[in-house]
N, C-alpha and C positions, 0 to 999 in steps of 0.2 A: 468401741471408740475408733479402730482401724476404719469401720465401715465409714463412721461418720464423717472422718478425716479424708477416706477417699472418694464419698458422694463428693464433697465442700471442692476435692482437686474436680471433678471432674466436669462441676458446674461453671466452678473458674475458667475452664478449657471450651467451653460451650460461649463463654461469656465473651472470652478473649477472641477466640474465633467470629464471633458473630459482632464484635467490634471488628475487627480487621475487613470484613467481608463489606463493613459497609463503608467505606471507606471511596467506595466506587460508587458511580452512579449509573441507573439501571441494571443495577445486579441480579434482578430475576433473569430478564428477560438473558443477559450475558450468559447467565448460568445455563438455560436450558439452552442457547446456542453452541454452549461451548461443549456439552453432552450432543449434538447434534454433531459436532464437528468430529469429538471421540468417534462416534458409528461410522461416519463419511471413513477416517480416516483405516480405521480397520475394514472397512468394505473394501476401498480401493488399493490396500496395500501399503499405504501409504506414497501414492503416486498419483499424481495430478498435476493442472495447471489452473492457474489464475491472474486474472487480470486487471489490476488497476491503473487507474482514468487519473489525469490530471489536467488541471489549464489556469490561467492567469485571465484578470480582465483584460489585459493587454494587447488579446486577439490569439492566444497561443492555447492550444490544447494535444494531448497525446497520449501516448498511449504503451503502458508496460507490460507483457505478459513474463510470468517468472515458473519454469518446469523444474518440478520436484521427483526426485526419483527415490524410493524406499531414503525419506523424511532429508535428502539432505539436494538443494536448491543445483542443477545442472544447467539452467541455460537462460540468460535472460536478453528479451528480443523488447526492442524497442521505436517508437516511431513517432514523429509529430503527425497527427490528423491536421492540424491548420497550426501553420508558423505565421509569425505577423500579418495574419488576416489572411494568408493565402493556404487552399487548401492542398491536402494530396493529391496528386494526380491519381484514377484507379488504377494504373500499373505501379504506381511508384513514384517517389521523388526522381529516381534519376531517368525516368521518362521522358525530362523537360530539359533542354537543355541549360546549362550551366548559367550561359549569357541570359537565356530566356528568363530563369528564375529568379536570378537577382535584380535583373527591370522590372521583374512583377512585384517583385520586393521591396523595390523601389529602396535597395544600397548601393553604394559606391563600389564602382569596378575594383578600385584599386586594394589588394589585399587578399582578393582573391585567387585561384580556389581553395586556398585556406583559410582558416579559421580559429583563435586560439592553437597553432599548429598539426590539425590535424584536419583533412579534407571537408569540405562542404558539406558534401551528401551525407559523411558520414556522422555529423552531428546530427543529422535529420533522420537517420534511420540506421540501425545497427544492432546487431547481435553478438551476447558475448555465451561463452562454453570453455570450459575447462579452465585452463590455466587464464584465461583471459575474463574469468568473470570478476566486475569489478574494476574493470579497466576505463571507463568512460566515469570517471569521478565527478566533472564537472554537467554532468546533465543532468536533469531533473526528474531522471528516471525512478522510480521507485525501488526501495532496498531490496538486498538479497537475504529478502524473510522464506524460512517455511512458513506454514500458518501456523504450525505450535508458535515460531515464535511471535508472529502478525497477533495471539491470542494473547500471548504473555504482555506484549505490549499494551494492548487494549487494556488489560488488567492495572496495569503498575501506573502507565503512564496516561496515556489517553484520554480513559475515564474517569480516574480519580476525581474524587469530588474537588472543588474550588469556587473561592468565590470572587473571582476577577473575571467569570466569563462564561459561555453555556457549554454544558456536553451531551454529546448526540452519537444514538447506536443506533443502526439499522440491521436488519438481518432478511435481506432481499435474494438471495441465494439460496432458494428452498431452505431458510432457517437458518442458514451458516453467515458467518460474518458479512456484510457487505459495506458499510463503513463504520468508523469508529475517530472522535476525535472532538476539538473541542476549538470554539472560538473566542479570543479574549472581547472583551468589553470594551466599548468604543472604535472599533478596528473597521476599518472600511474596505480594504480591497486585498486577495489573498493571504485572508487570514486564519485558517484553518490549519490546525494541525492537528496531522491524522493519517485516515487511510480512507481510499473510495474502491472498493474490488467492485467490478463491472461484473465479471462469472467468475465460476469456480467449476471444473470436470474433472473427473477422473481420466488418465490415460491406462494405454495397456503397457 
């Protein structure tokens, strides 16, 4: 009778798990990524960088890279490739002078070179490390995830199934996550939430 009682538990446990698990959508293909990302992440140490992509119809795109060192998040560098239709210069925003870029920007002088009080350039381009990560709240920089947690996301949030809109995984990063996220129904313009990781590398 024990026996019987504890096949029955352990069927129940099979059943429940295999309820929870679907709960997501694309759960195969997530699972063998997220085994891919396990290997990744004991090969390298757990140390790497990765970089995701964001932009608005608006004419704005840019660009977050976030360095991980044995699994916990040390530096995150940030930049706009193209701010209101104007792009990067290749050395840099602050290539250009101050006057020059905000004619090509076509904003008003006055107010400047600040900006919500903090310099011009440096809402266009900045990096934060140590005690400063975290400090550029209002940019649209992307979180200060490792990928365990960028994975755990994907799982709870991201994916989950629903039916007010689509969800979509990619894994363009030799097999490791490269987006994950989901668009409501009806929604016309920046309407994704999620994640876009552009690469993934190991460092030394």
């Amino acid at each position: 009778m024990n026996k019987v009682y504890t096949l029955l538990a352990l069927l129940a446990t099979t059943v429940f798990n295999a309820c929870e698990k679907s709960d997501i959508e694309h759960e195969s293909r997530f699972e063998r990524s997220y085994k891919t990302w396990l290997d990744f992440r004991n090969a390298s140490g757990n140390n790497y960088r990765y970089e995701v992509s964001g932009a608005t119809w608006a004419g704005s795109s840019w660009l977050t890279t976030i360095t991980v060192r044995e699994g916990k998040v040390v530096k995150r560098d940030f930049r706009y490739n193209v701010f209101n239709d104007v792009h990067m210069p290749i050395d840099g925003w602050e290539s250009i002078s101050l006057g020059d870029l905000i004619k090509e920007l076509g904003l008003p002088a006055e107010g400047f070179p600040e900006q919500e009080g903090k310099p011009f350039y440096e809402s266009l381009q900045w990096t934060e490390s140590g005690s400063e990560l975290g400090l550029h709240e209002s940019s649209p920089a992307s979180w200060l995830l490792t990928l365990d947690e960028v994975y755990e996301t994907a799982r709870t949030v991201w994916l989950k199934k629903r039916g007010d809109g689509s969800v979509s995984f990619e894994t363009k990063n030799n097999g490791l996550i490269s987006s994950a996220g989901f668009v409501p129904d009806n929604c016309m313009d920046d309407c994704f939430s999620g994640i876009s990781i552009r690469s993934i590398e190991a460092i030394d």
